[in-house]
C-alpha positions as CSV (number, residue, x, y, z in Angstrom):
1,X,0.0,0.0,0.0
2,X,2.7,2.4,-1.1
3,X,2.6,3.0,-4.8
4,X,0.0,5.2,-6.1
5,X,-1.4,2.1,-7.7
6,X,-2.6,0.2,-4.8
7,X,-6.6,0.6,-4.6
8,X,-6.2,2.1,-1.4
9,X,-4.0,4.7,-2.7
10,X,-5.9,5.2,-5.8
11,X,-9.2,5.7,-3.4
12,X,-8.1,7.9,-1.0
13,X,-7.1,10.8,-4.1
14,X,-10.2,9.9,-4.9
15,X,-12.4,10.9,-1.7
16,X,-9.9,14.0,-1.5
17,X,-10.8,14.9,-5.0
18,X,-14.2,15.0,-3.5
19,X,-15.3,11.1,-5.7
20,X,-18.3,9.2,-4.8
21,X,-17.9,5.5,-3.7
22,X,-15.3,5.9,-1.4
23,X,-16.9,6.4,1.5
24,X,-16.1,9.7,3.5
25,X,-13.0,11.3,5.7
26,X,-14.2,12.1,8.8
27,X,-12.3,13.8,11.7
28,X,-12.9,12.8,15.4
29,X,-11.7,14.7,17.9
30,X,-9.7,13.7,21.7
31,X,-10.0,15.9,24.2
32,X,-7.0,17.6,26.1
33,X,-7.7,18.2,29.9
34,X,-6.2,20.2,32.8
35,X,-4.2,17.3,34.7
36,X,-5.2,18.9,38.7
37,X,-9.0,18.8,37.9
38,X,-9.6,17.1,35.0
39,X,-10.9,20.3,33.3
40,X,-11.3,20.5,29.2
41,X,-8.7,22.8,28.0
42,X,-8.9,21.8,24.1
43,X,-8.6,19.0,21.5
44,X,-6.7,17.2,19.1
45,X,-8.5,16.5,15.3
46,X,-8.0,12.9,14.6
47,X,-8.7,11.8,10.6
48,X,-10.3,8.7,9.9
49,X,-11.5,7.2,7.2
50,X,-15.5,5.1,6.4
51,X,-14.4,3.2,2.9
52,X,-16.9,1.1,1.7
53,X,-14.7,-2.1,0.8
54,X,-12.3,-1.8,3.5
55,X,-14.0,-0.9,6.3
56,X,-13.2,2.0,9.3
57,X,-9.7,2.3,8.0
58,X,-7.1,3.5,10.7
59,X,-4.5,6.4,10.4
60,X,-1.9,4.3,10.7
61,X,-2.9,2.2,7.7
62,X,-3.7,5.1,5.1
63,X,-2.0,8.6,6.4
64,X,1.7,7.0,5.2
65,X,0.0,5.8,2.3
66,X,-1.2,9.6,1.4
67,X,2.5,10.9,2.2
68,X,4.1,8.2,0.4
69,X,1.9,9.1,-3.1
70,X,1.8,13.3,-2.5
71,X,-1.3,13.5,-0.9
72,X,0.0,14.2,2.6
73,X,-0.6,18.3,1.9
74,X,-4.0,17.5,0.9
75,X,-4.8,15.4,3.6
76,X,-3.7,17.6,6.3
77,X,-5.7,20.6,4.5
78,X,-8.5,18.9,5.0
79,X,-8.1,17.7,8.8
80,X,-7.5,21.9,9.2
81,X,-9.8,23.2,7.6
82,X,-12.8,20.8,8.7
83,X,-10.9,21.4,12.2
84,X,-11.0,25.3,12.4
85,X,-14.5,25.4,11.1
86,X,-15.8,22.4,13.8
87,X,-14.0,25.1,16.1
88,X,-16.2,28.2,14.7
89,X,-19.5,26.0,15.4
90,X,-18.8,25.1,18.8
91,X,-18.2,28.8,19.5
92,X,-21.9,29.8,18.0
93,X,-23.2,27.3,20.5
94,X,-21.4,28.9,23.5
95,X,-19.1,26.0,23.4
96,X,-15.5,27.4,24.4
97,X,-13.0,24.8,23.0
98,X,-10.0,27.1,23.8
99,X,-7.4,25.4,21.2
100,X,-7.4,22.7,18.8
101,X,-3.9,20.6,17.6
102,X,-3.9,19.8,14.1
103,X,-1.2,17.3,12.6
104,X,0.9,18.7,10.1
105,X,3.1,16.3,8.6
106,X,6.7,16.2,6.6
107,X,4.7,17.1,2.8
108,X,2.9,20.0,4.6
109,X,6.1,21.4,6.4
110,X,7.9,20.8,3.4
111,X,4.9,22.4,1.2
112,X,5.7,26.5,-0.4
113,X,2.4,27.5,0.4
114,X,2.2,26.8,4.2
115,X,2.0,30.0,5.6
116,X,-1.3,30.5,3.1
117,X,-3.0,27.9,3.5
118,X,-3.1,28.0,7.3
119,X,-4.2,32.0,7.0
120,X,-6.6,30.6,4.1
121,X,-8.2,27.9,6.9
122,X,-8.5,30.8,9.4
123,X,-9.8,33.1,7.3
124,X,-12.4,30.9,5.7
125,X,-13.2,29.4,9.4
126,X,-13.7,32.5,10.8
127,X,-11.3,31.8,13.3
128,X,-8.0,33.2,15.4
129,X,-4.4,31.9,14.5
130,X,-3.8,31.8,18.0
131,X,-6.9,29.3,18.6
132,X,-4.7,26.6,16.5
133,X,-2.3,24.4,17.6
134,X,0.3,22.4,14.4
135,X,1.3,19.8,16.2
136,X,4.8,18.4,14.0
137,X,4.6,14.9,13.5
138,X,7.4,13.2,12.3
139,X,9.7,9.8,12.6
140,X,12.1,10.5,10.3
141,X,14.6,13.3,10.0
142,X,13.0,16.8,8.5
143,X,15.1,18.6,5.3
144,X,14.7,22.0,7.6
145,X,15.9,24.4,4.8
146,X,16.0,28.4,5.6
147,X,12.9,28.9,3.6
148,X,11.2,26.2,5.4
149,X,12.5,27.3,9.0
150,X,11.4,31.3,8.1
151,X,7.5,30.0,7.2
152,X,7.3,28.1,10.5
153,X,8.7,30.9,12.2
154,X,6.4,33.3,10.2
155,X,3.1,30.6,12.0
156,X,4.7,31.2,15.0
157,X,4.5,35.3,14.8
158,X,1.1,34.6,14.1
159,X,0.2,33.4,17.4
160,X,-0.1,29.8,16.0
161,X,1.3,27.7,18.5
162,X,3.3,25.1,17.5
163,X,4.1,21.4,19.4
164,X,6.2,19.0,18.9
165,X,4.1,15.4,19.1
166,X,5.1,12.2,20.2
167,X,8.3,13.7,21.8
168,X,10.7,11.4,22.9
169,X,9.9,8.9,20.1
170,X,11.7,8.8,17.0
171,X,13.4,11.7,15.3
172,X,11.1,13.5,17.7
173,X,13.4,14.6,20.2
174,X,15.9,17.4,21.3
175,X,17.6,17.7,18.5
176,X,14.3,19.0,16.6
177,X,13.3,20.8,19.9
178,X,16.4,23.3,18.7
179,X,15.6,24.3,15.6
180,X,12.0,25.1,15.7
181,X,9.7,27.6,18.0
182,X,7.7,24.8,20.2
183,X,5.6,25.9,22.4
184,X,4.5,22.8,23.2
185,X,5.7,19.4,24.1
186,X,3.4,16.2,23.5
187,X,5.2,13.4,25.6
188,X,4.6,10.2,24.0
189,X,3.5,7.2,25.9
190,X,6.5,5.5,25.8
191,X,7.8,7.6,28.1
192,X,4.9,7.0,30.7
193,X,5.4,3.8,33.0
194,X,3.3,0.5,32.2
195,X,3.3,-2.3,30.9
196,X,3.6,-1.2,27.1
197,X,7.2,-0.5,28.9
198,X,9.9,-2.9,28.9
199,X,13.4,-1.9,30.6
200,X,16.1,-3.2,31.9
201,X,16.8,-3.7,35.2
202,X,19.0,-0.5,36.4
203,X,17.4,2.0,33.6
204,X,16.3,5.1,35.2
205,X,12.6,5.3,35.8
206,X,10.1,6.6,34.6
207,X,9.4,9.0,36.9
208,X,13.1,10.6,37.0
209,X,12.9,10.2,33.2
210,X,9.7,12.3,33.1
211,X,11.3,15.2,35.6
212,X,13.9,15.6,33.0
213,X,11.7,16.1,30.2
214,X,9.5,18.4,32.4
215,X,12.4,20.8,33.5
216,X,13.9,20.4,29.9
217,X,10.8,21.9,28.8
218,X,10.8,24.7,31.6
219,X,14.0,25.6,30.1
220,X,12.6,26.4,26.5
221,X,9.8,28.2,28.0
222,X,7.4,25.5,26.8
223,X,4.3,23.9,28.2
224,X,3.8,20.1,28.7
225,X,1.1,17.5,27.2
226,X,0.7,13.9,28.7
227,X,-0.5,11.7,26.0
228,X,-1.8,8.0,26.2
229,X,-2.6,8.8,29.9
230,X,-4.5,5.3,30.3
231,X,-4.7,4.4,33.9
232,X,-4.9,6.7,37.5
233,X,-1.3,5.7,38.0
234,X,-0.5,7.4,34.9
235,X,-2.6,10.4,35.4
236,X,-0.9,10.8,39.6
237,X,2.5,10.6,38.6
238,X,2.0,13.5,35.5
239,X,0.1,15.3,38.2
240,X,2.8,15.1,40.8
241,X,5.7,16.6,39.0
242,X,4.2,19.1,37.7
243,X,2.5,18.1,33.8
244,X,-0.2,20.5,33.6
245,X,-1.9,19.3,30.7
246,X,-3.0,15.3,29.6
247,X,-4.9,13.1,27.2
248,X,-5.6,9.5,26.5
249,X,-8.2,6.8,26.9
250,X,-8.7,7.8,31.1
251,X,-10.3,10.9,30.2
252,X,-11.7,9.7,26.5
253,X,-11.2,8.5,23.3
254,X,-11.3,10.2,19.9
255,X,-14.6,11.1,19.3
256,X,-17.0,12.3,16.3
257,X,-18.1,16.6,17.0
258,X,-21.3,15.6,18.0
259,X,-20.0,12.8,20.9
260,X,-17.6,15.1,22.0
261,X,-19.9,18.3,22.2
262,X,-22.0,16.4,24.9
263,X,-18.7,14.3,26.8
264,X,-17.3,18.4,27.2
265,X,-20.4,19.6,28.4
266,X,-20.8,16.7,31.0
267,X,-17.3,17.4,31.7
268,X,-17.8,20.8,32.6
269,X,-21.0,20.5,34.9
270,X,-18.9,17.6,36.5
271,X,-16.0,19.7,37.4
272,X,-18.0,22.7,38.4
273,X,-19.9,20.5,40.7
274,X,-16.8,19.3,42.4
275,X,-16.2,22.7,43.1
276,X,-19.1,24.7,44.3
């Protein structure tokens, strides 16, 4: 499923090009809570994909297939744009989602017309720059040329904040964390204790692996994300040294706007009511 001649391939430029019989791209969205009170801060846009033949096809199987054949851009324009406008609608409801992280991958970073068509999405969404969160995510080395480096830094005097996801994992680490404005830091689940977590038997733990990460991000002047918090282990030990911010399956799964319009609501009478 790499060539642009493998019918997955050949449907997803179709459904982008906008083709019947392909089913539809729909994006789902995981909410991002306070980490003290379990408070909704903002969200993450998920794609996923309804096809027909193959079923509920996951990110994993089809979002390398659209970088792989050119269609990365394309993809991520969508996720933004459908993002920033989901955004807009939640406000005329009186629905405050403060921020929402949208995945931009290497074609997008690597695309000429970044800066425009992240001021295109915000203009035709109706919505602030600094209301959007890029969230880099990449597992193999970026080309970072100057031209490349000056439109991310041109995002970034825009008030759109950028992250760096899945830190910790893959080419997602410090050396990245120097060369680009981050203003956030998505910790990847690796990183969290478990038993997805195999170690040896005098590694350091995760805890003293986690301060590091969480003073290293101090440094920078950049705030902290928990991701793949799962169990209330997880969600204490973030909480204790200091990792203000946290999503995962503990608080929620990715979920379509309308399931996650009524989970934020119930969230915020729940919290509110812990509080009066």
């Amino acid at each position: 499923m790499t060539t642009t001649g493998t019918p997955l391939a050949r449907s997803l430029r179709a459904v982008l090009d906008g083709g019947s019989g392909h089913g539809s791209l729909e994006v789902h969205y995981q909410p991002v809570v306070a980490v003290a009170d379990g408070a909704p801060l903002g969200a993450e846009a998920l794609v996923r994909w309804c096809h027909p033949r193959f079923g509920l096809v996951p990110p994993d199987s089809f979002v390398g297939v659209a970088e792989s054949v050119g269609l990365g851009a394309c993809l991520d324009t969508h996720v933004l744009l459908t993002a920033l406008r989901q955004l807009a609608a939640w406000d005329a409801t009186g629905l405050r989602v403060h921020r929402v992280g949208v995945n931009l991958g290497r074609s997008s970073l690597h695309a000429p017309g970044l800066v425009g068509t992240v001021e295109q999405a915000c203009a035709l969404s109706g919505t602030a720059a600094d209301r959007l969160m890029l969230e880099v995510v990449e597992h193999d080395e970026l080309d970072l040329t100057a031209p490349r480096l000056a439109a991310v830094q041109a995002l970034a005097d825009a008030d759109v904040t950028l992250a760096l996801d899945d830190f910790g994992a893959g080419h997602a680490g410090v050396g990245l964390l120097g060369r680009l404005p981050f203003g956030v830091l998505k910790l990847d689940r690796s990183l969290l204790p478990g038993r997805h977590r195999t170690v040896a038997t005098t590694a350091p733990d995760a805890r003293a692996l986690l301060c590091g990460v969480v003073g290293l991000a101090a440094a920078v002047g950049a705030e902290v994300t928990a991701e793949g918090i799962e169990t209330p282990a997880q969600r204490e030990l973030v909480a204790e040294i200091g990792v203000p911010h946290a999503q995962g399956w503990l608080y929620a799964p990715a979920m379509p706007a309308d399931a996650f319009e009524a989970w934020w609501r119930a969230r915020v009478d729940a919290v509110a009511a812990t509080t009066a």
